[in-house]
C-alpha positions as CSV (number, residue, x, y, z in Angstrom):
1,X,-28.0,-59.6,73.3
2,X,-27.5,-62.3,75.8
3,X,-23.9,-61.9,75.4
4,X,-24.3,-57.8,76.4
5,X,-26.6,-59.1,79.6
6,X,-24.1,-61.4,81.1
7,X,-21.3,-58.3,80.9
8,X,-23.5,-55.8,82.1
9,X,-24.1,-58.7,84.8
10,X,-20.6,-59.1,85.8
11,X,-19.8,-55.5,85.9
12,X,-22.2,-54.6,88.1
13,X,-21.2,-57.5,90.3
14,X,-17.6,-55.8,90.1
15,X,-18.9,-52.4,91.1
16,X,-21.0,-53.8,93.8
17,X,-18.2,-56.0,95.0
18,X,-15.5,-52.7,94.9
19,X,-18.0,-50.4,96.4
20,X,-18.6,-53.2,99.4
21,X,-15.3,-53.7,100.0
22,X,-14.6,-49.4,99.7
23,X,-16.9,-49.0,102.5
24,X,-15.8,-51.6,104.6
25,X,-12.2,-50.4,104.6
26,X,-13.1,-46.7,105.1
27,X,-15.6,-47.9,108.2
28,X,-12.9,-50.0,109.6
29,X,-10.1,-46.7,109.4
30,X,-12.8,-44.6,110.8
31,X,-13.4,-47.0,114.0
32,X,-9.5,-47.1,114.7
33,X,-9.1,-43.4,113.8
34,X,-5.9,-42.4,114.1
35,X,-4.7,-45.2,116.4
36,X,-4.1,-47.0,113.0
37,X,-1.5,-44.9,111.7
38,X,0.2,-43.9,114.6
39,X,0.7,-47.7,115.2
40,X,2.0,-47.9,111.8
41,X,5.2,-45.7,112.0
42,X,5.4,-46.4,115.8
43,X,5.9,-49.9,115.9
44,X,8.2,-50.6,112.6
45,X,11.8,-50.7,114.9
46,X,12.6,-53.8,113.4
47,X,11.9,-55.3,109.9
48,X,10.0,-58.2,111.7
49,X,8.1,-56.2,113.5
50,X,7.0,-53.9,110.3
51,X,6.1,-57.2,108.1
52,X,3.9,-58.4,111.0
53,X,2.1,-54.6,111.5
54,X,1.7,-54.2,107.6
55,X,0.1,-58.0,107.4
56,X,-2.3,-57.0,110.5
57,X,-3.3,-53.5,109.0
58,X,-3.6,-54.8,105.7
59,X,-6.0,-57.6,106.6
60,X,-8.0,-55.2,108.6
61,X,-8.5,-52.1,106.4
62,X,-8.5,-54.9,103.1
63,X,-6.2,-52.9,101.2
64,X,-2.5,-53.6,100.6
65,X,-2.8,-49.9,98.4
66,X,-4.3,-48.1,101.1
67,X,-1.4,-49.3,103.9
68,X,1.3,-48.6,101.3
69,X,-0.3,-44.9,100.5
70,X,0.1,-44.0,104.0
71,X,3.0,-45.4,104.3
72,X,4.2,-43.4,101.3
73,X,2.9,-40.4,103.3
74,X,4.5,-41.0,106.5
75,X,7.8,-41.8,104.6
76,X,7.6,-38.4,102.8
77,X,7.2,-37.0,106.0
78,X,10.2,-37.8,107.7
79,X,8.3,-39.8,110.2
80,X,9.1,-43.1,108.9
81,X,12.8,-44.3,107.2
82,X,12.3,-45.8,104.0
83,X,14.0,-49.6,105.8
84,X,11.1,-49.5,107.9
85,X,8.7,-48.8,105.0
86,X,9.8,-51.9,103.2
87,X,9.1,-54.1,106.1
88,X,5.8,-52.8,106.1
89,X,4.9,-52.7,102.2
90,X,5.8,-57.0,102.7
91,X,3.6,-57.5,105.2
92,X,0.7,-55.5,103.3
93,X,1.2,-58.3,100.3
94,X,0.1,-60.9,102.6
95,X,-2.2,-59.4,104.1
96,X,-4.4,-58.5,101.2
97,X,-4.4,-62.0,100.5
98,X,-6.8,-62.7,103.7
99,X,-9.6,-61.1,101.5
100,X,-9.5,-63.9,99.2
101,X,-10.3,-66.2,102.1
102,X,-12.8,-64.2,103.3
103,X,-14.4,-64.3,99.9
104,X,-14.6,-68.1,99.8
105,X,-17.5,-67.4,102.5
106,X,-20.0,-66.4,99.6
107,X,-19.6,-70.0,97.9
108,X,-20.6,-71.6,101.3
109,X,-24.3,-73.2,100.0
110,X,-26.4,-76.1,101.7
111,X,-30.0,-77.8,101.4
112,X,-30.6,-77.2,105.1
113,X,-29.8,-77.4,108.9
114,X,-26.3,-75.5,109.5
115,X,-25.4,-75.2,105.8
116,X,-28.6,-73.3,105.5
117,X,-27.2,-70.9,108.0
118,X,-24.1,-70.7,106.7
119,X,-25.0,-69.7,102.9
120,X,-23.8,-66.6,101.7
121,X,-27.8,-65.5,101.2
122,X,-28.1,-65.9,105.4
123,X,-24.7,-64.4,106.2
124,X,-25.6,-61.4,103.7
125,X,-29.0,-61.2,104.7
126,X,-28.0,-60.9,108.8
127,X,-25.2,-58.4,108.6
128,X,-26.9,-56.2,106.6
129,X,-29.9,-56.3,108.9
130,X,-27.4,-55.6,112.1
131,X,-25.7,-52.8,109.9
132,X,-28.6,-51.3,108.5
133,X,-30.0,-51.3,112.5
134,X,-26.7,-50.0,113.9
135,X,-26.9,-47.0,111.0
136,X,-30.3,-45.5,111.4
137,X,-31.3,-46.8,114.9
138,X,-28.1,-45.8,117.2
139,X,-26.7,-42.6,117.7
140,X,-23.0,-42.7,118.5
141,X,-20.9,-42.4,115.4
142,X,-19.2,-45.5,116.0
143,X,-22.1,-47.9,115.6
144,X,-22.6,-45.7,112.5
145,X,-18.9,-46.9,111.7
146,X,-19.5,-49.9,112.6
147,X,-22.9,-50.0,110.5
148,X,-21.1,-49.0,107.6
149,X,-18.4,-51.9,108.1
150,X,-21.2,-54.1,108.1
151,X,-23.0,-53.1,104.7
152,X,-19.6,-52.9,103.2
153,X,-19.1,-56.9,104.0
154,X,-23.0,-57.6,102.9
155,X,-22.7,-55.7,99.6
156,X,-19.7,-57.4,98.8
157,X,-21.0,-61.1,99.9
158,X,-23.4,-59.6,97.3
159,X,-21.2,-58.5,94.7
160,X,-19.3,-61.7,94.8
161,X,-22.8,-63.6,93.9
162,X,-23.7,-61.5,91.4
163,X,-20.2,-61.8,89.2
164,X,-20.6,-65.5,90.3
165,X,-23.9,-65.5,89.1
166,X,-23.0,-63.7,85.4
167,X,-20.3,-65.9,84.2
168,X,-21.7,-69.0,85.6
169,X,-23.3,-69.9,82.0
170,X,-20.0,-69.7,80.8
171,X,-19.1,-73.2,81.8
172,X,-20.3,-74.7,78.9
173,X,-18.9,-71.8,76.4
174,X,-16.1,-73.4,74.3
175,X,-15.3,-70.1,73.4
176,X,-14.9,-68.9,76.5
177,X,-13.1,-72.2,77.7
178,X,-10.7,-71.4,74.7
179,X,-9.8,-68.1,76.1
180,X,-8.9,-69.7,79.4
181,X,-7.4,-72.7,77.9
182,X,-4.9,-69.3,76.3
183,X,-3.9,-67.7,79.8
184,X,-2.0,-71.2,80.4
185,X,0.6,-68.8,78.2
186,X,2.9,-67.7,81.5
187,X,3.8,-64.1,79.7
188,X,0.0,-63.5,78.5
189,X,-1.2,-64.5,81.6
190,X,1.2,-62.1,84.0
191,X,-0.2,-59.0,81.3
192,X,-4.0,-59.8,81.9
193,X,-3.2,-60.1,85.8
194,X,-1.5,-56.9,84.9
195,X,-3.9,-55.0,83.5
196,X,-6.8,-56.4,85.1
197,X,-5.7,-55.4,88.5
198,X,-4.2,-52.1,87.0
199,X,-7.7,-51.1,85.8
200,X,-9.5,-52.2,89.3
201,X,-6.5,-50.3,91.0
202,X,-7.6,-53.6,93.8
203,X,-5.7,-56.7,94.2
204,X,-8.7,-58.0,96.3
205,X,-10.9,-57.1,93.4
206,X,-8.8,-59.3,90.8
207,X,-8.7,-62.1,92.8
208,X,-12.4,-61.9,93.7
209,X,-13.2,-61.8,89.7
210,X,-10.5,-64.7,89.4
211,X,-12.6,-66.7,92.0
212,X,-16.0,-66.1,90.4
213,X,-14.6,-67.8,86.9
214,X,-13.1,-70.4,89.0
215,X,-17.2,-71.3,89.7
216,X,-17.0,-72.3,85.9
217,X,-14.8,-74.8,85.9
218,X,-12.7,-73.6,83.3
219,X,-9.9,-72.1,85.7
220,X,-6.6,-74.5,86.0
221,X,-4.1,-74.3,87.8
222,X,-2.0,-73.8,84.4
223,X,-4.1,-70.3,83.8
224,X,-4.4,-69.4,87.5
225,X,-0.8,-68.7,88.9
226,X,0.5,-66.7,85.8
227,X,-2.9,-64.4,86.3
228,X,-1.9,-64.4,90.4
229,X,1.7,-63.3,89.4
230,X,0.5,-60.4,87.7
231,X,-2.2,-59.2,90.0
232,X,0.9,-58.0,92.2
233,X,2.3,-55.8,90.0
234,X,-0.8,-54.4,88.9
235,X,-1.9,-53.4,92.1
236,X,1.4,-51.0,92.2
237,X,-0.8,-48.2,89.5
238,X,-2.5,-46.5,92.4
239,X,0.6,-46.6,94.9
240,X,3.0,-45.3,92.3
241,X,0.3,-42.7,90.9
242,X,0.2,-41.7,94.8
243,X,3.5,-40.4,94.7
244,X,3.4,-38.0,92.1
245,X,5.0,-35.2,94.0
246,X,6.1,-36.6,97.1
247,X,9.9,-36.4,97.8
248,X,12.5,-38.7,96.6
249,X,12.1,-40.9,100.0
250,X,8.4,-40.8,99.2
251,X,8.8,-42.2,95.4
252,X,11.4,-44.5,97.1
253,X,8.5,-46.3,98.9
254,X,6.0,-46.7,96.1
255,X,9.4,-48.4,93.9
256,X,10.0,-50.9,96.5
257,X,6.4,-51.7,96.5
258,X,6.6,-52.6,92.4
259,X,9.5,-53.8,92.8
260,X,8.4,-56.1,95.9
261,X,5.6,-58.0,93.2
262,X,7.9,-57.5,90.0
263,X,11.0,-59.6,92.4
264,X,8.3,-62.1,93.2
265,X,6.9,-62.8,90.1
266,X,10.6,-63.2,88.6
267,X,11.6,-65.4,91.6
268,X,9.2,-67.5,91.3
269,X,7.9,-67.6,87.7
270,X,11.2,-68.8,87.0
271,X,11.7,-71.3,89.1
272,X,8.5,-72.9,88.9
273,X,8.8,-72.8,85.1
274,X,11.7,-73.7,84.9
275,X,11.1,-76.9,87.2
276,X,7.9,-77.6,85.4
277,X,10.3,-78.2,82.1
278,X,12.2,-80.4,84.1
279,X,9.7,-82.5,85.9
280,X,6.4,-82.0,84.0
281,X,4.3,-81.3,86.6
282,X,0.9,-83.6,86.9
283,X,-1.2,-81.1,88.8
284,X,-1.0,-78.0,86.1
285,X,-4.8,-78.9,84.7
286,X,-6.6,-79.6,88.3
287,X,-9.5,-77.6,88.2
288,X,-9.2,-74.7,91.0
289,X,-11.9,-73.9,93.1
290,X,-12.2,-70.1,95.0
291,X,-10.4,-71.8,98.1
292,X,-6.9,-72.8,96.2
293,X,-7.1,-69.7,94.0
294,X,-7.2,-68.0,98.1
295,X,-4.4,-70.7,98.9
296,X,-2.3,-70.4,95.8
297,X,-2.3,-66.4,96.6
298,X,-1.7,-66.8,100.0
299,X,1.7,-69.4,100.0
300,X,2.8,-66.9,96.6
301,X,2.9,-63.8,98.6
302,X,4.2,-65.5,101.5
303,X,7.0,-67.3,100.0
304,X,7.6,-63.9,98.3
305,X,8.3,-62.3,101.6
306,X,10.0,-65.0,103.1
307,X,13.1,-65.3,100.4
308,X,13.0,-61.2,100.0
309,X,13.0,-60.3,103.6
310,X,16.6,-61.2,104.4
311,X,17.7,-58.6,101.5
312,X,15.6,-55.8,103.1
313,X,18.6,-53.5,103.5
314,X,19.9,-54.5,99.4
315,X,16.2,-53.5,98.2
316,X,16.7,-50.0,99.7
317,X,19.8,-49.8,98.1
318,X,18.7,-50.4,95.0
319,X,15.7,-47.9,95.0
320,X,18.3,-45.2,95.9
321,X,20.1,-46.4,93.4
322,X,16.9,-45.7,90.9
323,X,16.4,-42.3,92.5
324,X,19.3,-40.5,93.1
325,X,19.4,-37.3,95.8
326,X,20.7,-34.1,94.3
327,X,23.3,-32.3,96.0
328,X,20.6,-29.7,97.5
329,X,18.9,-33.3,98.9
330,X,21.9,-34.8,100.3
331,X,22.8,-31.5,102.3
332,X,19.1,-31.0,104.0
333,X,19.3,-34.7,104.9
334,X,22.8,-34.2,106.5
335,X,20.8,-31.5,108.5
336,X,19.0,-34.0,110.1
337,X,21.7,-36.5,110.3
338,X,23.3,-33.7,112.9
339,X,20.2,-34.2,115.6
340,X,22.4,-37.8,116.6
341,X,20.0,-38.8,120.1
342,X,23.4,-40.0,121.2
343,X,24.6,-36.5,122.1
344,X,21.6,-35.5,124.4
345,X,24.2,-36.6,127.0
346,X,26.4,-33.5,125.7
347,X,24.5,-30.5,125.6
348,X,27.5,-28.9,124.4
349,X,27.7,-30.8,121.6
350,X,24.2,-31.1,120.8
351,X,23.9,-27.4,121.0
352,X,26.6,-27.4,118.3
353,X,24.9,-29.6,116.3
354,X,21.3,-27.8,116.7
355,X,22.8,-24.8,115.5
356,X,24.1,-25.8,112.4
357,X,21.0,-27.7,111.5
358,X,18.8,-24.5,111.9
359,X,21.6,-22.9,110.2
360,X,20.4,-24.9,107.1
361,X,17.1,-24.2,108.2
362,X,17.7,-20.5,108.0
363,X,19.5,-21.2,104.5
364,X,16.1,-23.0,103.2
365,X,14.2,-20.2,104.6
366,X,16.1,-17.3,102.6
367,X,16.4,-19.0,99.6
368,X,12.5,-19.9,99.4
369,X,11.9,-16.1,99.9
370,X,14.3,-15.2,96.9
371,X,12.1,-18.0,94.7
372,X,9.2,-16.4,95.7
373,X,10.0,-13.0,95.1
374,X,11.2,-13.7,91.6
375,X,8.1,-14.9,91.0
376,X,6.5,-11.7,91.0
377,X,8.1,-10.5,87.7
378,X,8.3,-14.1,86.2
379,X,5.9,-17.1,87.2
380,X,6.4,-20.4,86.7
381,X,3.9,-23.5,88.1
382,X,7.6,-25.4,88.3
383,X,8.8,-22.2,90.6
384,X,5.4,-22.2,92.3
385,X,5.9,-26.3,93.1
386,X,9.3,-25.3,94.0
387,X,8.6,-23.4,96.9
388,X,5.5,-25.6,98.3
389,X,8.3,-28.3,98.3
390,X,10.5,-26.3,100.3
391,X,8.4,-24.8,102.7
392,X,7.1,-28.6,103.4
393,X,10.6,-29.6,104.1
394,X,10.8,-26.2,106.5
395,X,7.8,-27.9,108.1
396,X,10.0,-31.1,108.7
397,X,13.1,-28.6,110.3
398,X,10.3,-27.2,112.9
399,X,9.0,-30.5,113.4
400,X,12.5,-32.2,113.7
401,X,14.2,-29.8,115.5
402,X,11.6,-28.9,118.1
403,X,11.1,-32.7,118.9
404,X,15.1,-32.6,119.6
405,X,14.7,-29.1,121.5
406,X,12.3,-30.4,123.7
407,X,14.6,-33.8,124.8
408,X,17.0,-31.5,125.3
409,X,15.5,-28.9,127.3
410,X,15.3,-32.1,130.0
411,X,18.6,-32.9,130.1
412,X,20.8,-31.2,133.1
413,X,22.6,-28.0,131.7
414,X,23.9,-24.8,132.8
415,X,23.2,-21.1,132.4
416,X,24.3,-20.4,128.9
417,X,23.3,-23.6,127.4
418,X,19.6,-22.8,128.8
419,X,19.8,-19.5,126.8
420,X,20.7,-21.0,123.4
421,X,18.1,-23.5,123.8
422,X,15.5,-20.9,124.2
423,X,16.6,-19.2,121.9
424,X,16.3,-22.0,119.0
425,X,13.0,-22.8,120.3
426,X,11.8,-19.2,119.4
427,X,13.6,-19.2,116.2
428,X,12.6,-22.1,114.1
429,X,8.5,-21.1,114.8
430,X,9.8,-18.1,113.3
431,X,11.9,-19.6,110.3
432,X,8.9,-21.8,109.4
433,X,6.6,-18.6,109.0
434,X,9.4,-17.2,106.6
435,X,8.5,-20.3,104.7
436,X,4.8,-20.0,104.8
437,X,5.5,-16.0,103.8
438,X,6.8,-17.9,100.4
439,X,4.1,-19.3,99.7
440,X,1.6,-16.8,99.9
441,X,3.8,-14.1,97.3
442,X,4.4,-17.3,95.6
443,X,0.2,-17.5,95.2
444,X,0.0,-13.8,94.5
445,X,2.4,-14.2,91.7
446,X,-0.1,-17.2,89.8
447,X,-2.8,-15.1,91.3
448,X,-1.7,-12.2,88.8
449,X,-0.8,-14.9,86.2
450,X,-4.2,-16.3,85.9
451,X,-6.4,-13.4,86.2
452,X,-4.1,-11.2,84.3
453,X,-3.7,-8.7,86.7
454,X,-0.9,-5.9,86.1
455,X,1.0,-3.0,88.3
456,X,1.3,0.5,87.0
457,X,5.3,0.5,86.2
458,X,5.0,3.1,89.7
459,X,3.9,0.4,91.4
460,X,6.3,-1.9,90.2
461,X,9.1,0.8,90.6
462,X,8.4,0.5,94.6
463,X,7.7,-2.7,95.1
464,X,10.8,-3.4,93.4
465,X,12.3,-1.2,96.5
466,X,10.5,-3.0,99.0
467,X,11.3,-6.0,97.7
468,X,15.5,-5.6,97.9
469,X,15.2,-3.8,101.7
470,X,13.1,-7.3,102.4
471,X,16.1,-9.1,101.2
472,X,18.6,-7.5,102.5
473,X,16.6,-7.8,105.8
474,X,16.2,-11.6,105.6
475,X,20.1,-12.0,104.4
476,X,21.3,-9.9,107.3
477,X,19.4,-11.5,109.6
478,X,19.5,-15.5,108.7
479,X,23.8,-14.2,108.9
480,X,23.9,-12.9,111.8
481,X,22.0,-15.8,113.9
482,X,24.1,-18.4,111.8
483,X,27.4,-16.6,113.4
484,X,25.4,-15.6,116.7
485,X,26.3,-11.8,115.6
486,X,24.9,-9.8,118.2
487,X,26.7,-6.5,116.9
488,X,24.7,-7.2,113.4
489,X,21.8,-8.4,114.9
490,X,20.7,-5.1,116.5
491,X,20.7,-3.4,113.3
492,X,18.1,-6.0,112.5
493,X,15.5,-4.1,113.9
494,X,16.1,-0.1,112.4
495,X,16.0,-2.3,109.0
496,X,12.4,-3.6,110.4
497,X,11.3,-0.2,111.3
498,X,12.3,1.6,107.7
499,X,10.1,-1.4,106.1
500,X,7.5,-0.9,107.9
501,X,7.1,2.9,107.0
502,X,7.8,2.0,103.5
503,X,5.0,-0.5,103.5
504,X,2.4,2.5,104.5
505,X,3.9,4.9,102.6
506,X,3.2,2.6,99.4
507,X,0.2,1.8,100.8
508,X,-0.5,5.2,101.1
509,X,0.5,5.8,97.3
510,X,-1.6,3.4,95.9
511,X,-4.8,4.6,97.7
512,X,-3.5,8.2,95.3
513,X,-3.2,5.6,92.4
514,X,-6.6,4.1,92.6
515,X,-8.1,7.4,93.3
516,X,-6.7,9.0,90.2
517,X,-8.2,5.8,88.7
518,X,-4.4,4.4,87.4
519,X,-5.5,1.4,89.0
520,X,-8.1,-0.8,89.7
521,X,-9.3,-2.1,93.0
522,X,-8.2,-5.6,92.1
523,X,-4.1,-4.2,91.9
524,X,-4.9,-2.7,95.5
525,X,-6.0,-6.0,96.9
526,X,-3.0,-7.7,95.5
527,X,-0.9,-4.6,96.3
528,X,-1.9,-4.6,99.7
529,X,-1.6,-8.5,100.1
530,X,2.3,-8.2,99.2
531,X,2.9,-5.8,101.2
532,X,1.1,-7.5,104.4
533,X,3.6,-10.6,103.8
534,X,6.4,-8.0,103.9
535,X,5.7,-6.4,106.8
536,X,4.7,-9.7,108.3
537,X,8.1,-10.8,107.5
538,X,9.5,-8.6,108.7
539,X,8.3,-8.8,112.4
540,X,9.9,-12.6,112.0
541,X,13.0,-11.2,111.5
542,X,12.8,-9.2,114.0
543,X,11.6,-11.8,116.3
544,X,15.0,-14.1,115.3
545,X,17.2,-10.6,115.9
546,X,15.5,-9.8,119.0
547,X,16.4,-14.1,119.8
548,X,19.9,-13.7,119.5
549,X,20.5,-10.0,120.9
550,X,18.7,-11.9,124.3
551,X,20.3,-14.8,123.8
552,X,23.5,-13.1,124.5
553,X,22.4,-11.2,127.6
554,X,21.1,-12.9,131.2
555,X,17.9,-13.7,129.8
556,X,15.1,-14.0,127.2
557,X,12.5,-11.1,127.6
558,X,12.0,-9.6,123.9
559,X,9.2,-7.1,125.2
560,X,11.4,-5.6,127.7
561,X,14.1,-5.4,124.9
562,X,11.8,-4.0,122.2
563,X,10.5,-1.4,124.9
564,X,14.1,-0.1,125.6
565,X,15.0,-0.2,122.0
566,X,12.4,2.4,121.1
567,X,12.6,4.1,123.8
568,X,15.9,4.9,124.2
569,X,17.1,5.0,120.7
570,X,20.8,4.9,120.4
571,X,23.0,6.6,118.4
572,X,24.4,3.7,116.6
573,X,20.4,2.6,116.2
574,X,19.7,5.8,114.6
575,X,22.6,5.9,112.4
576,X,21.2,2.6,111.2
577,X,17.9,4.0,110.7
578,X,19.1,6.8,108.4
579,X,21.3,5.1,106.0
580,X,18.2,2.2,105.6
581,X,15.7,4.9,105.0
582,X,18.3,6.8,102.9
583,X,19.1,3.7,100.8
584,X,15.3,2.6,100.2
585,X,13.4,5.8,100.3
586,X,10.7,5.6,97.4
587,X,11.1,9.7,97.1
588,X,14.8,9.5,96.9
589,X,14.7,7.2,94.1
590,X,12.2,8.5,92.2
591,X,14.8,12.1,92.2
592,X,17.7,10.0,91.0
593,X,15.6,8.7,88.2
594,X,14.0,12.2,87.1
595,X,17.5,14.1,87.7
596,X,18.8,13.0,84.1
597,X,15.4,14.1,82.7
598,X,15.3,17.8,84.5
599,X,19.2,18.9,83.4
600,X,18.4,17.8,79.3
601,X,15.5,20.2,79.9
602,X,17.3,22.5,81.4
603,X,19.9,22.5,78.7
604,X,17.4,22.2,75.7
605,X,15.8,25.1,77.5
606,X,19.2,27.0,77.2
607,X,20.0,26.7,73.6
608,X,16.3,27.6,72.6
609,X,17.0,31.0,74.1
610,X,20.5,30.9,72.7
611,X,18.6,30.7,69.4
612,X,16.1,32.9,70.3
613,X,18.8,35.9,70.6
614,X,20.5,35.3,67.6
């Protein structure tokens, strides 16, 4: 019973202690909002410079995994380079390894005067009074934050006393001394560090617990370092499990951050093993207090980055060598490879450049729109991820190419060059929405998956229509700006026209269909829901047509275009307009699939009076 009492002790210690700490971090992130982050990808031009930022952040928001986790994010992004990342991911090892120092506060005890003041009880006792003040008593959300920073660092001093506290009876356990005594073992040692900080998902945490036994007396040096090797590594679970589903660059980052601990641990396991057996070292059963345990971390972590740092650029080579880009990968990377700052000076050139970027762009776009539509006769959640992926990496074109627009748009540049700039600043907006288009059919398709919604085969029979003069629409349309084909470009918008009036004459039809109870209100809603996304695809296409029709001409005005176009309808516009309505007209088709039918009757009808007369 006494032995369930001292666990029960400890863990609570642990859970107070990760709890503290939890709410210390998130109060610190909330008091530099977004300052934080935007200092993080905008001050990593140099590997130096990274190791320093990702040591400063670390030590402030007292998490190595929460620095790497947004680093992971900005890196999947595209707003941060995987190089950079690395210098940053070093400097968050040693700066998680300020907590331990900070944690050597709560073994600070005295019999009086300063000491007195000093003691972990005091210190506890006077921040959480401030915090507790700042929480309920001001109103500003900041002293709230700053409140919250506050308890966080009492509840841990807390925490800390409490694990202290539990396994301080274990000093005289031979048993427990025993087990110790078996961490001197380098391998079983690195596997506890391993797992313990695996399960904690907190390096901090680890070496908090690490601290408390060293109050025993029972901790060596022997047991210590192989259980400070393996923290490391441990505290890679949450940082790699953070990454499920980011891009390649994105799992890039959470490697080098394994494989930043795993390098350590090799380096310098082996060497210090390795000299042990040559030397014998003398010092392997001095007794470690909390303060070398925060020592022996510290110089480990920093050594680590100082013999890795030189091979920053052979790190990143090796995760890319771990996970490879696909073809598909190593084209929409060349994409952005094209917007070189260097030929800002040429707008020519960067004009060129631009184009075949959004030409890509426009290739993503169309081919995200086919997924999607596929989707509506056969789902998939690996189609359905498909698509999100690609209509993020849409989101990085926009965000990309709109960035390089814009430093563009400043440089000195004449008449012509003006117009295709404005142009590609009203296209990609519009590309991107293609994108988002996706997505929602892509919803509606595990939308009728899931509640088992089904089309009459009518229904499916037109929207099979709709769903080809969309295509057609989208291919003629991402063609015709990738070639600047004004020619093709204006039969962009009789296309636009026939959908439309196929989308309410479908409409129209299924308003019959539910009234004649063939189907439910649940297939209108769904119905109607496609065929919003259509239309509202369409108007992008026309937007893009409009785009480069203008972008031809002395100047960009689409309403004065769209007012002439349907106003004074040309003959080559109309011509357009008849062989699209022609070629996806739902009444049309419906003929050509009951004109087999009608001449068997008419023939079985022939021979039965044939028959009849004889």
């Amino acid at each position: 019973m006494e032995g369930f009492s001292l666990v029960l002790a400890l863990l609570s210690g642990v859970a107070l202690f990760l709890f503290g700490m939890t709410l210390m971090g998130e109060g610190l992130q909330r008091v530099a909002g977004k300052s934080l982050e935007r200092t993080l990808y905008k001050l990593t031009s140099t590997p130096i410079r990274g190791v320093l930022l990702g040591a400063v952040v670390t030590a402030v928001i007292q998490s190595s995994s929460a620095t790497t986790v947004m680093v992971v994010g900005f890196v999947n992004s595209g707003m941060m380079k995987v190089a950079q990342a690395i210098g940053v991911i070093m400097g968050a090892n040693i700066g998680t390894s300020i907590t331990g120092w900070i944690l050597c506060l709560s073994y600070i005890e005295g019999s009086g005067g300063i000491a007195t003041l000093l003691s972990t009880a005091t210190i506890s006792a006077v921040v959480a009074i401030v915090g507790i003040i700042f929480k309920k008593c001001l109103k500003r959300s900041v002293y709230h934050n700053i409140g919250d920073i506050m308890l966080g660092f009492a509840i841990l001093m807390v925490g800390m006393q409490t694990m202290s506290g539990a396994v301080s009876p274990l000093k005289s356990d031979p048993h427990f001394v025993h087990m110790l005594t078996m961490f001197t073992n380098p391998i079983l040692g690195i596997l506890v560090g391993i797992a313990f900080t695996a399960i904690l998902q907190s390096a901090s945490a680890s070496v908090g617990i690490l601290q408390a036994l060293s109050m025993t007396g029972a901790v060596t040096f022997a047991s210590a370092y192989p259980i400070i090797l393996g923290i490391g590594i441990g505290a890679a679970v949450p940082v790699l499990m953070s990454a499920i589903g980011s891009n390649n660059n994105g799992k890039r980052t959470a490697l080098v951050y394994l494989m930043n601990d795993v390098l350590g641990m090799l380096i310098w396991g082996s060497a210090f093993y390795i000299a042990n057996a040559i030397v014998h070292f003398t010092f392997l059963d001095t007794v470690m207090s909390p303060v070398m345990i925060a020592a022996v971390n510290t110089v480990y972590r920093l050594l680590t980055v100082v013999i890795l740092y030189p091979f920053i650029r052979s790190i990143e080579k090796l995760v890319n060598l771990f996970i490879r880009d696909s073809a598909e990968d190593l084209a929409e990377q060349a994409d952005f490879d094209l917007l070189e700052e260097r030929f800002l000076s040429y707008p020519e050139l960067a004009i060129s450049q631009c184009h075949k970027a959004m030409n890509g762009m426009a290739t993503t776009a169309d081919k995200n729109l086919q997924r999607a539509f596929a989707m509506l006769s056969e789902y998939s959640d690996a189609k359905l991820e498909k698509v999100e992926k690609k209509e993020k990496l849409l989101d990085k074109y926009e965000d990309k190419l709109g960035a390089y627009l814009m430093q563009m748009s400043r440089q000195p540049m004449n008449t012509a060059e003006t117009r295709q700039v404005s142009k590609f600043l009203h296209s990609i907006t519009d590309f991107e929405r293609l994108g988002d288009h996706a997505v929602n059919i892509a919803y509606v398709s595990q939308r009728l998956v899931e509640e088992k919604v089904d089309f009459s085969e009518e229904a499916k029979g037109e929207l099979r229509i709709a769903c080809r003069a969309v295509e057609e629409l989208i291919h003629m349309t991402c063609d015709a700006f990738a070639r600047d084909d004004v020619q093709q470009s204006r039969r962009v918008e009789p296309l636009c026209e026939v959908i439309e009036a196929l989308c309410d004459e479908m409409k129209s039809r299924h308003v019959d269909r539910l009234q004649k109870n063939l189907c439910g209100i649940e297939q209108g809603l769904v119905f109607n829901d496609i065929l919003n996304n259509f239309e509202r695809i369409a108007a992008h296409c026309s937007n893009i047509g409009i785009a480069v029709v203008e972008g031809a001409s002395n100047g960009y005005d689409p309403h004065a275009y769209m007012h002439g176009v349907k106003k004074h309808k040309d003959q080559a516009y109309l011509n357009a307009y008849r062989d699209f309505e022609e070629k996806y007209a739902l009444d049309l088709r419906s003929q050509k699939e009951e004109a087999p039918k009608a001449k068997k009757d008419k023939k079985d009808k022939k021979k039965k009076k044939e028959k009849e007369k004889k």
